[in-house]
C-alpha positions as CSV (number, residue, x, y, z in Angstrom):
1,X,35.9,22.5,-19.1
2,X,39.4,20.9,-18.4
3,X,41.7,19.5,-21.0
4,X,41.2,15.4,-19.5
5,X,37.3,16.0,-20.1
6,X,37.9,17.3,-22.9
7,X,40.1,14.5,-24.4
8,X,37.3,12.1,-22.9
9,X,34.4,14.1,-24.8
10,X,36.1,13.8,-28.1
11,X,37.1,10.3,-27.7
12,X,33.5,9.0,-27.2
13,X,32.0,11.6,-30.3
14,X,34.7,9.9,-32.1
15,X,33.3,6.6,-31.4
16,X,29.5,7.9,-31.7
17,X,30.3,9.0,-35.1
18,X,31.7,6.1,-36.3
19,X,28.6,3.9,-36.1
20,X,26.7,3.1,-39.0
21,X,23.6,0.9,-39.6
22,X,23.9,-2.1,-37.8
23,X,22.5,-5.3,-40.5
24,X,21.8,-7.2,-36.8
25,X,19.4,-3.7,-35.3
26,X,17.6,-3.6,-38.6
27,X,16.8,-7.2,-38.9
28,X,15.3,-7.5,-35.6
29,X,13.8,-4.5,-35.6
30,X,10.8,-5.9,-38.1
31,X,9.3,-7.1,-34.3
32,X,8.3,-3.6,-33.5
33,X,5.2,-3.0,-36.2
34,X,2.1,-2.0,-36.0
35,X,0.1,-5.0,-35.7
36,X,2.4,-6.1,-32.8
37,X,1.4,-3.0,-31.3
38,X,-2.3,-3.7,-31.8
39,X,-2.1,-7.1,-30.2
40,X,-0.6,-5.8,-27.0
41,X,-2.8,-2.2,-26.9
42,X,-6.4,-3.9,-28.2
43,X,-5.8,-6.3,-24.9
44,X,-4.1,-3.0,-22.6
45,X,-6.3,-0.3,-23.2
46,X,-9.7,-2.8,-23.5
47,X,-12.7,-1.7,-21.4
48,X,-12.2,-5.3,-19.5
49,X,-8.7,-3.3,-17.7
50,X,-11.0,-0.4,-16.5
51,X,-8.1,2.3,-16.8
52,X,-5.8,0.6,-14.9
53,X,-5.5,2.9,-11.8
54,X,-3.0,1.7,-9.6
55,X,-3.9,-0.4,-6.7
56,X,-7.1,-1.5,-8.4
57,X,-8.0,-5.1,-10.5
58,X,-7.4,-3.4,-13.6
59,X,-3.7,-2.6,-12.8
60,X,-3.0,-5.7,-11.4
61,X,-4.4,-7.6,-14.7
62,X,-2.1,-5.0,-16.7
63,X,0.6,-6.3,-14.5
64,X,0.2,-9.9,-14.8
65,X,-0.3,-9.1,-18.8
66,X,3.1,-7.7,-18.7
67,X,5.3,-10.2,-16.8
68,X,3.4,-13.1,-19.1
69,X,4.9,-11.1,-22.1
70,X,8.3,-10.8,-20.6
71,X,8.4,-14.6,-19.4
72,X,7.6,-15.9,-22.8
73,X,10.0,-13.3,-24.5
74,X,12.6,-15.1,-21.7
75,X,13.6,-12.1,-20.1
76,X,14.9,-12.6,-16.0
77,X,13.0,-11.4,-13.4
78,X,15.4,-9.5,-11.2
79,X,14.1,-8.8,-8.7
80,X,15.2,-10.7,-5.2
81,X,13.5,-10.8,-2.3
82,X,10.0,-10.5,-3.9
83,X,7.4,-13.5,-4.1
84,X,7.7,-12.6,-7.7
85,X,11.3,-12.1,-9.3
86,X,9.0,-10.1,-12.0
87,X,7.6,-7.6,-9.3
88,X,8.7,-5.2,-7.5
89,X,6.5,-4.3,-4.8
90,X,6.0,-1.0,-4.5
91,X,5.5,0.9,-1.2
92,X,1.8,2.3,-1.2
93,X,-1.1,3.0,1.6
94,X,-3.9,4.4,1.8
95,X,-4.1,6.6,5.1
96,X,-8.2,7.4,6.1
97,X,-9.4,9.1,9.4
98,X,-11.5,7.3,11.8
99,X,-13.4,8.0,15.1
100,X,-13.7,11.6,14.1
101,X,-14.9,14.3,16.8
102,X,-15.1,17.8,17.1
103,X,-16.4,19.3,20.0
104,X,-17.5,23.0,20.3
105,X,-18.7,24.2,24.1
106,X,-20.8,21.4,24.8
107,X,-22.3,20.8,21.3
108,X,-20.8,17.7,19.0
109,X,-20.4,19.0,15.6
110,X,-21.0,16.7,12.5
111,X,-18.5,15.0,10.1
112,X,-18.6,16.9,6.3
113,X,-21.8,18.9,6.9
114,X,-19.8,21.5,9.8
115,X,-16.3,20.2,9.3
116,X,-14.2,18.0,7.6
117,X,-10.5,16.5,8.1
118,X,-8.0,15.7,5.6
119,X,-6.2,12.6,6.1
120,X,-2.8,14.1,4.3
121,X,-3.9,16.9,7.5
122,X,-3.5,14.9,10.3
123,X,-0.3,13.7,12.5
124,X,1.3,10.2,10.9
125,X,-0.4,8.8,14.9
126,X,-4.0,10.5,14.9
127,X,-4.7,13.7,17.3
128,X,-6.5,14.2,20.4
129,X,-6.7,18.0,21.4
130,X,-8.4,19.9,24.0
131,X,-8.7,23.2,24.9
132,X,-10.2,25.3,27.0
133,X,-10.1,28.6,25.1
134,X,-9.0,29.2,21.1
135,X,-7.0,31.8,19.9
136,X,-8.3,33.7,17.1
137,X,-5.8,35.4,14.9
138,X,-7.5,36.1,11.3
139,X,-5.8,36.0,8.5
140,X,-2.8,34.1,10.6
141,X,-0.3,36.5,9.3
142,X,2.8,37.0,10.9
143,X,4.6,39.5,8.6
144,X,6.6,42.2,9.8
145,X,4.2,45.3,8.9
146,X,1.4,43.2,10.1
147,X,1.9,40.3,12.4
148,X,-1.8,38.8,13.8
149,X,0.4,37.0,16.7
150,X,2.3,40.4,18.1
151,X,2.8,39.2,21.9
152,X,1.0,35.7,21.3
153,X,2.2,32.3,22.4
154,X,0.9,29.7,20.7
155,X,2.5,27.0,21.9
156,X,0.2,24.6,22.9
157,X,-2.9,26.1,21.7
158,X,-5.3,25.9,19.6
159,X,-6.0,29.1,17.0
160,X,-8.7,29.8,14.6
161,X,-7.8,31.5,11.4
162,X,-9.3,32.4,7.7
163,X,-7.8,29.8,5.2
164,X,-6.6,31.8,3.0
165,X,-6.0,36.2,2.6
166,X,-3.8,39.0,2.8
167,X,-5.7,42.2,3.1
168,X,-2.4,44.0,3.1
169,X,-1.2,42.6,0.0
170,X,-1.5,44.7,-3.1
171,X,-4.1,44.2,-6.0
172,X,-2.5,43.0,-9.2
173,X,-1.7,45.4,-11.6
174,X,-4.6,45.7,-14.9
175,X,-3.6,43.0,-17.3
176,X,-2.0,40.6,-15.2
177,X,-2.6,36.9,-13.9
178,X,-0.6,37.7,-10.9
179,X,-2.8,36.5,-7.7
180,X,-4.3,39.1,-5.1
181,X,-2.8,36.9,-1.9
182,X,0.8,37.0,-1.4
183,X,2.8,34.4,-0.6
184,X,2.5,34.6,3.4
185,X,-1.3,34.5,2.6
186,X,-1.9,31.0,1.6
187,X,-2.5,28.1,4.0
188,X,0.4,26.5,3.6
189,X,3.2,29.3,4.7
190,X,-0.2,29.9,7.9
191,X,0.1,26.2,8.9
192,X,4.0,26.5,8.6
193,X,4.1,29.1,11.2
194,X,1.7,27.4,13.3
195,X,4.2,24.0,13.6
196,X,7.2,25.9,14.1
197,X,5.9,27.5,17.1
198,X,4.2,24.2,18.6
199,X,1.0,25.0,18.3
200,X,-1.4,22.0,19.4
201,X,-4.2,22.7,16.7
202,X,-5.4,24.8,14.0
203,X,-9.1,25.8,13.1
204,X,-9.2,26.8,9.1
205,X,-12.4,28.9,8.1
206,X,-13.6,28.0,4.8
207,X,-16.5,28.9,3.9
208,X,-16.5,25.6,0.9
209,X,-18.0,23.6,4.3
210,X,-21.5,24.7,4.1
211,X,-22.0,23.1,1.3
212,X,-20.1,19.9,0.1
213,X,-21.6,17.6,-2.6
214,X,-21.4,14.3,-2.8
215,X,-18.5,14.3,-5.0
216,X,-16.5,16.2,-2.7
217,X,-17.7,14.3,0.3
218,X,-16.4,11.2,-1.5
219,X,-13.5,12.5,-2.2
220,X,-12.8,13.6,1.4
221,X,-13.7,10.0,2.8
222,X,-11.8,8.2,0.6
223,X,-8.6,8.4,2.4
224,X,-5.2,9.6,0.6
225,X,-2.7,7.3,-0.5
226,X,0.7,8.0,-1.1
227,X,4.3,6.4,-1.4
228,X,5.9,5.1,2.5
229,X,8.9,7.5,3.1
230,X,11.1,7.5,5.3
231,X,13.0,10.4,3.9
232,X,12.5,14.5,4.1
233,X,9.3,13.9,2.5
234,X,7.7,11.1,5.0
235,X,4.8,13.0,6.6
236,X,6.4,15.0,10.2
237,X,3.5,16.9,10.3
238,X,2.5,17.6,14.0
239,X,-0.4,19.9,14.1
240,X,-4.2,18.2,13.5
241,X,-6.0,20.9,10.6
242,X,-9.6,20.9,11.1
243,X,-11.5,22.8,8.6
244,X,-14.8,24.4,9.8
245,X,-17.4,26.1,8.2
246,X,-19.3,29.5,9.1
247,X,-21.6,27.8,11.8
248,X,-18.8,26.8,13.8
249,X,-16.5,29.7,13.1
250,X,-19.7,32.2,14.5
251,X,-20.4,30.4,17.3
252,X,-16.7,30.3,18.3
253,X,-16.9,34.2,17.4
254,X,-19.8,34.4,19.1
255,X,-17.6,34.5,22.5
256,X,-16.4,37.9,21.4
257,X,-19.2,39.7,20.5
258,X,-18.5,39.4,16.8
259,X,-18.9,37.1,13.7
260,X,-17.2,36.5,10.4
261,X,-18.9,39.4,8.3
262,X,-18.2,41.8,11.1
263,X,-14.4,41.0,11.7
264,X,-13.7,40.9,8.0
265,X,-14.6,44.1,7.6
266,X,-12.8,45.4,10.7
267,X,-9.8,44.2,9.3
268,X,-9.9,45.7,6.1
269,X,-11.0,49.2,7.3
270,X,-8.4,49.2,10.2
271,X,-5.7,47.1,8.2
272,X,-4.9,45.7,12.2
273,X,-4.7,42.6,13.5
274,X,-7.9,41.6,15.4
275,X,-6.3,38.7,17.4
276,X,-8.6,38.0,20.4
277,X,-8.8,34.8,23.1
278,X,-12.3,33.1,22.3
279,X,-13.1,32.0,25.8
280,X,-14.9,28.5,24.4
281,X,-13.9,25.0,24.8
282,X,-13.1,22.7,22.2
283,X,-11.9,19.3,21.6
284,X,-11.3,17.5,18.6
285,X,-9.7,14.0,18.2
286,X,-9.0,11.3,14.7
287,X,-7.6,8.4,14.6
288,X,-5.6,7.5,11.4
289,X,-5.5,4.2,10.1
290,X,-2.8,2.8,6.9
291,X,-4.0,0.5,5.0
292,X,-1.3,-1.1,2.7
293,X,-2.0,-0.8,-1.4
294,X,-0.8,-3.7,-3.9
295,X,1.2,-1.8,-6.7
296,X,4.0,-3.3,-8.5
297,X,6.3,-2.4,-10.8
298,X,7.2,-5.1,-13.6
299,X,10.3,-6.0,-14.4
300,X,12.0,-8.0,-16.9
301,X,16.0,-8.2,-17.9
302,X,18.4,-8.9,-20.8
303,X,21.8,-9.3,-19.5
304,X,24.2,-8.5,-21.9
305,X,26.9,-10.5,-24.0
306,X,30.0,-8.8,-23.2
307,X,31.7,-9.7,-19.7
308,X,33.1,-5.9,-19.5
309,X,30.1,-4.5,-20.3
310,X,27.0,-6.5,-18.7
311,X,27.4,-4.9,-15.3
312,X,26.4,-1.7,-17.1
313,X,22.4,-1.0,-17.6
314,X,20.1,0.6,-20.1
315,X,17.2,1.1,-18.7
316,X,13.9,1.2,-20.7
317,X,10.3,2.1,-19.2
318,X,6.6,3.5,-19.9
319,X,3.7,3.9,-17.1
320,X,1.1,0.9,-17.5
321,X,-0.9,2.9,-15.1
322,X,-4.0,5.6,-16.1
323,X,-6.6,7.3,-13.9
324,X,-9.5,4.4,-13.7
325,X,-13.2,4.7,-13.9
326,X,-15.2,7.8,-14.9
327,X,-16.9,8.4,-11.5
328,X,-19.2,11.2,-13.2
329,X,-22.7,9.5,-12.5
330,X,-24.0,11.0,-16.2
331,X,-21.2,9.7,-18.2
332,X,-21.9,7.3,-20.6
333,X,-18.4,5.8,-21.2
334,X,-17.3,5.1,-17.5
335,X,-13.6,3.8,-18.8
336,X,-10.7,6.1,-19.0
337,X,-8.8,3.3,-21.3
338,X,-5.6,5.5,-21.6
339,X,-5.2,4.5,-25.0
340,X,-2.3,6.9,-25.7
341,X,-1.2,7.7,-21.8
342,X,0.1,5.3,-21.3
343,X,-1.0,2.2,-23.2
344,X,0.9,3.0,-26.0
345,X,4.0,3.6,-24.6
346,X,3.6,0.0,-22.3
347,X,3.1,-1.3,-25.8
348,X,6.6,0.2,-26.8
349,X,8.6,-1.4,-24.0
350,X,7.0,-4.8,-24.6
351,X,7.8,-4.9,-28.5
352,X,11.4,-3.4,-27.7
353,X,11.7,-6.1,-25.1
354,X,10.3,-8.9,-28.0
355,X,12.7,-7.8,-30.1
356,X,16.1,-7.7,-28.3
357,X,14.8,-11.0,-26.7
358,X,14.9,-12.2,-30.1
359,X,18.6,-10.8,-30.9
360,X,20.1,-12.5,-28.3
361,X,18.5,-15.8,-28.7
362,X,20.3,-15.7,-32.7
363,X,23.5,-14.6,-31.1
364,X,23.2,-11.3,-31.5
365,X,22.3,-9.7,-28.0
366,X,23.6,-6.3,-26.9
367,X,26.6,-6.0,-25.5
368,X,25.4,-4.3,-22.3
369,X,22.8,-5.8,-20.5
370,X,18.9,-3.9,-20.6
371,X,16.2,-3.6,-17.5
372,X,12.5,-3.6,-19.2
373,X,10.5,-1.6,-16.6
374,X,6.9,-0.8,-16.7
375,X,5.6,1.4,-13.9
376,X,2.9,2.3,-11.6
377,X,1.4,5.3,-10.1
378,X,2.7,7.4,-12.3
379,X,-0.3,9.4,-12.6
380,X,-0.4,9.4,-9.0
381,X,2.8,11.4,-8.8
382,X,5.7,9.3,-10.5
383,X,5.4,7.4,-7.7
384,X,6.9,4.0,-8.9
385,X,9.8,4.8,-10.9
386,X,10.6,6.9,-7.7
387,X,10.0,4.5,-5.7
388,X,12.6,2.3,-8.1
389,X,15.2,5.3,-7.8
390,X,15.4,4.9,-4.1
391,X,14.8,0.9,-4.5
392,X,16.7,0.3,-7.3
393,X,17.2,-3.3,-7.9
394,X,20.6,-2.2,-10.1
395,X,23.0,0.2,-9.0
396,X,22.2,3.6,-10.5
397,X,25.9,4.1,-10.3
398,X,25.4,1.1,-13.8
399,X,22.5,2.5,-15.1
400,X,24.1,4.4,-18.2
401,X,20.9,5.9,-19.3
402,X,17.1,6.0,-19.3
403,X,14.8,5.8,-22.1
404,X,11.5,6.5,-20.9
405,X,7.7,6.4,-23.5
406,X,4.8,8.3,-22.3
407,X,2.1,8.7,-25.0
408,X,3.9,7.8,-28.6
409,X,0.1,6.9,-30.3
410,X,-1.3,9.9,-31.4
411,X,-0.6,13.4,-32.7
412,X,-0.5,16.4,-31.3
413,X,-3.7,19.7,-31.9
414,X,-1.0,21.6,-32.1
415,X,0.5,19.7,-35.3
416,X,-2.9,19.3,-37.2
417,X,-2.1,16.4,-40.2
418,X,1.0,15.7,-39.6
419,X,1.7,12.9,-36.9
420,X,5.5,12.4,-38.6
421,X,7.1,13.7,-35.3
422,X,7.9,13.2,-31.9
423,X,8.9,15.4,-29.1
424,X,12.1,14.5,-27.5
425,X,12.5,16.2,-23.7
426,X,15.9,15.6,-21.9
427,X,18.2,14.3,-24.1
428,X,20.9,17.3,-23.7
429,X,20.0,18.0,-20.3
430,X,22.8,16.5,-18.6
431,X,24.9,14.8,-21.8
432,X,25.6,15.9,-24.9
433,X,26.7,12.3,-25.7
434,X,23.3,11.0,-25.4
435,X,21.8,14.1,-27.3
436,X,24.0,13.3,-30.0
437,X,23.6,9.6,-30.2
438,X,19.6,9.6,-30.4
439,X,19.6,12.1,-33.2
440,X,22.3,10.2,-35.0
441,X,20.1,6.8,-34.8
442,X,17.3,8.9,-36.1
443,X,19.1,10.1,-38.8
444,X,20.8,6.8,-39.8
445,X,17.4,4.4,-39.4
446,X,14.3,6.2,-38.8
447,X,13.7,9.7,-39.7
448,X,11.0,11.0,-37.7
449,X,11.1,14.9,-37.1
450,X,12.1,15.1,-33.9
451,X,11.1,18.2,-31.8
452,X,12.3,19.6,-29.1
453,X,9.5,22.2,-28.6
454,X,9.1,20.8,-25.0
455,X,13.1,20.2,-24.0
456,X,13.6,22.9,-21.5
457,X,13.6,23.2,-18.5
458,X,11.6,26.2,-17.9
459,X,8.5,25.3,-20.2
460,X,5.5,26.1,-18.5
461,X,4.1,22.6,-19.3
462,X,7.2,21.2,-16.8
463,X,6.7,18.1,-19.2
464,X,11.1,17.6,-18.3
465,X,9.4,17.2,-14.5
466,X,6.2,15.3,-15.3
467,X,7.0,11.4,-16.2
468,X,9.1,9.0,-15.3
469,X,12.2,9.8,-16.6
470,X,12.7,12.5,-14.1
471,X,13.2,10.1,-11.0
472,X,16.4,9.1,-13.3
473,X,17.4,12.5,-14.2
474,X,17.5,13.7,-10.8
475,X,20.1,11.2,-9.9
476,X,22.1,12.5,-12.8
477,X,21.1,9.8,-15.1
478,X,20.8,10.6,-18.8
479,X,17.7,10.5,-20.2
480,X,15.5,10.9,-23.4
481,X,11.7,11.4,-23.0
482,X,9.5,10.7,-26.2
483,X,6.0,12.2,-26.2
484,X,3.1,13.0,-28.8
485,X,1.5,16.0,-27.3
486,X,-1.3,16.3,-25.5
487,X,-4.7,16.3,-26.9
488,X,-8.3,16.8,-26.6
489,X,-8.6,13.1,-25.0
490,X,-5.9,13.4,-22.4
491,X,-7.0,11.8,-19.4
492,X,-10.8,11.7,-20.9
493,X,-12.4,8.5,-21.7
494,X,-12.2,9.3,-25.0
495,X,-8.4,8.0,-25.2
496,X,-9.5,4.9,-27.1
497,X,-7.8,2.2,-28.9
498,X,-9.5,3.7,-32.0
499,X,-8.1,6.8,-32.0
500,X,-4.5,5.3,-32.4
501,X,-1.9,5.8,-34.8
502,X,-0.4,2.3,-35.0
503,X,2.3,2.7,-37.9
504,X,3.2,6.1,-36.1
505,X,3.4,4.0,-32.8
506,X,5.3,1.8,-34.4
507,X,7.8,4.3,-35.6
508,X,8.2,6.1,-32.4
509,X,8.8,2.9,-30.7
510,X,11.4,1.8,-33.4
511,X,13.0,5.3,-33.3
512,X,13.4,4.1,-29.2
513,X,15.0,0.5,-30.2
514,X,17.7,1.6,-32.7
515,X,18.3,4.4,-30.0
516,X,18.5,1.4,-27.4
517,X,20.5,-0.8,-30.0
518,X,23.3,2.2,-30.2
519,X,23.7,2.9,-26.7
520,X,23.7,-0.6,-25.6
521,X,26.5,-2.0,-28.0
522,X,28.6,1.8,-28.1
523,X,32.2,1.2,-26.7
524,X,31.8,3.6,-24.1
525,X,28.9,5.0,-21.8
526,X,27.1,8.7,-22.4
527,X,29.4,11.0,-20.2
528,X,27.5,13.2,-18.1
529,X,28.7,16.8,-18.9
530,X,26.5,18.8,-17.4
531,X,24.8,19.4,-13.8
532,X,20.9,19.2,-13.2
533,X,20.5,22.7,-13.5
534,X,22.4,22.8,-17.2
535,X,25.9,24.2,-16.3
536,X,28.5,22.7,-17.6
537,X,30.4,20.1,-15.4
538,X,34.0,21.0,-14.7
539,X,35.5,17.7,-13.5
């Protein structure tokens, strides 16, 4: 560390450590209590919202819940451009295959009973393939001790290949979890290969074909929706993946004298490749077709009272999304409610948003100004609070920090009887500053045991990669996560109102406000001290 950031670093502990309660935090602060929190949870998590899945009515009533709240608090909506300065759309669609064909010889195969295609499979513009002969190269290996395409072009062709398997890779050792497949086994590094060298198609083998249920056929039909990119992650995938089953992968076989059973086991007792031309035609062809998804994040803003400071942002958010309806036909409760996950940390953001609302209609608003944000899809993949980090309707160069509730309601099974606690993830990730000014506003207003059980980056939970706050962090925005635990009703229908802890809600989310309060009136901004990966910075 250099001597100027070092100056800096002691200058803004100096002015951490100098705060003490604030008479203003404390008074407003009786806003965020538990009956508040029942008003706003008993109507969020209610069987009438059916789990709130994003892109379905009971998201969108969630939604509208939410921006009624923050209009009658009188926070802004900030968002321009949008038919509602509340919303910000969010860029979803559901992709589906239609027209689907495969063609083996001269017989038509049929849809989810010999093969199936996977939307998230297919080229961004459909496929239409036809060849007169398929390669087959088994396991689709291409290592160097054992490469299935020694003296093959596949450019332009189509090949036929197992979907997964290694039969040179070693057994795992007695006592370990380690997988038999290495990495150049699975599907993914096979279909890799396949696009870097142009093939046109691929046919996977999996045996899973012959026999979908319904479930699985539903879930194949039902399309695959995902956030619009343009970036490295937009979809360039150019090679159509049809999986077959073993009817189709024995009649292509068939051409060689040979079937599945028999070239498995020639594999494994020669340990060569068995790559052979199948001298069969085939012709398979989808058409993909977007449909666009309504998702919004909701958005409300306080600006701030001080001229120097307003420009910079606090941003506070929780998911008002969960996973739906039960689709298991026997189930008697068919609402996921998402009580805890994330009802109760939606319920957090609106009571922090009542309350500052109220400070700054006595005179007594924050100095810097505050973003309210509740997202979607983040059970989908943190897909709106990305989709606000590449969108953001603030510059993320202003946004001084991000405070981020996922599941404050409950306890954890791990912390039987005691529900006097909180887990906080992030906060010394990337600045000391911040670590040190939430635990001091613990310390000075709240008390809660705050443990940091979770606050690494290489738990095997990844709970530091897993909500919201992430798609800040990764920008190199500081952040504090604050999370119960998971327990026996995560993502279960079971995650009932009922089951909450309101005055242990309520404390979380207070614990959250004075936090809030401090960082939004503090003379300066958390520095950022440290890289994404935890080193130090030097400048």
């Amino acid at each position: 560390m250099n001597k100027k950031f070092a100056i800096t670093s002691l200058a803004l502990a100096l002015c951490f450590g100098a705060m003490a309660q604030d008479k203003n935090a404390i008074k407003f602060s009786t806003t965020v209590n538990k009956d508040r929190a029942y008003q706003h949870l008993s109507v969020l998590a209610s069987d009438e919202y059916e789990g709130r899945e994003t892109g379905k009515k009971g998201a969108w009533m969630a939604a509208d819940y939410i921006k009624k709240q923050f209009q009658s608090f009188g926070l802004v909506g900030p968002v321009k451009g949008s038919k509602d300065p509340y919303l910000q759309p969010v860029g979803i669609s559901s992709k589906k295959l239609a027209d689907l064909s495969l063609v083996v010889g001269s017989q038509t195969k049929e849809n989810l009973k010999d093969y199936y295609v996977l939307a998230q499979s297919s080229p961004a513009k459909g496929f239409n393939v036809k060849a007169s002969s398929v390669i087959f190269a088994g396991y689709g290996l291409s290592k160097e001790d054992f490469n299935e395409y020694a003296g093959i072009d596949v450019a332009g062709k189509v090949v036929l290949i197992f979907a997964t398997g290694d039969p040179t890779a070693k057994a795992p050792e007695a006592g370990t979890n380690r997988r038999t497949q290495s990495s150049a086994g699975s599907q993914q590094a096979k279909i890799k290969y396949l696009i870097d060298n142009k093939a046109a198609g691929v046919l996977v083998i999996n045996e899973r074909v012959d026999n979908l249920n319904d479930a699985t056929k539903g879930f194949l039909t039902a399309g695959s929706a995902d956030l619009k990119r343009t970036d490295a992650k937009a979809n360039t995938n150019t090679l159509p993946v049809v999986t077959v089953g073993t009817a189709v992968a024995n009649q292509l076989l068939a051409a060689a004298n040979t079937n599945l059973a028999e070239v498995r086991k020639k594999i494994a007792e020669t340990l060569k490749p068995a790559t052979t031309v199948l001298n069969v035609p085939v012709s398979f062809s989808g058409k993909l077709v977007e449909e666009d998804i309504k998702a919004d994040n909701v958005l409300g803003f306080l600006e701030g009272s001080d001229p120097k400071l307003k420009d910079e942002v606090l941003v506070v958010t929780g998911h008002y999304d969960h996973i739906g309806l039960n689709e298991d036909a026997n189930a008697t409760d068919k609402v996921n409610n998402g009580a805890d996950d994330d009802g109760s940390g939606t319920t957090g953001v609106l009571m922090l948003a009542e309350a500052f609302s109220k400070a700054k209609k006595a005179g007594n608003g924050p100095k810097r100004s505050i973003l309210f944000m509740t997202v979607c899809g983040e059970e989908k993949g943190l897909w709106g609070s990305e989709w606000y980090s590449e969108h953001p309707v603030f510059p993320l160069a202003n946004t001084i920090t991000n405070l981020n509730i996922d599941m404050i309601g409950r306890g954890d099974d791990s912390r039987p009887g005691d529900n006097n606690f909180v887990y906080i993830i992030g906060s010394n990730m990337l600045s000391d500053d911040l670590d040190k000014l939430g635990k001091k506003a613990n310390a000075d207003y709240v008390n809660i045991v705050l443990d940091e059980k979770y606050n690494n980056r290489t738990d095997p939970n990844r709970f530091y990669y897993r909500s919201d706050h992430y798609n800040f962090a990764k920008h190199g925005i500081p952040v504090i996560f604050y999370f119960n635990g998971v327990h026996k009703d995560y993502h279960q229908p079971g995650d009932e109102v009922s089951k909450i802890d309101f005055p242990m809600l309520a404390k979380r989310a207070q614990l959250v406000y004075f936090t809030a309060w401090e960082l939004a009136n503090a003379p300066k901004r958390p520095v950022v001290n440290k890289n994404e990966d935890g080193t130090l910075k030097t400048k």
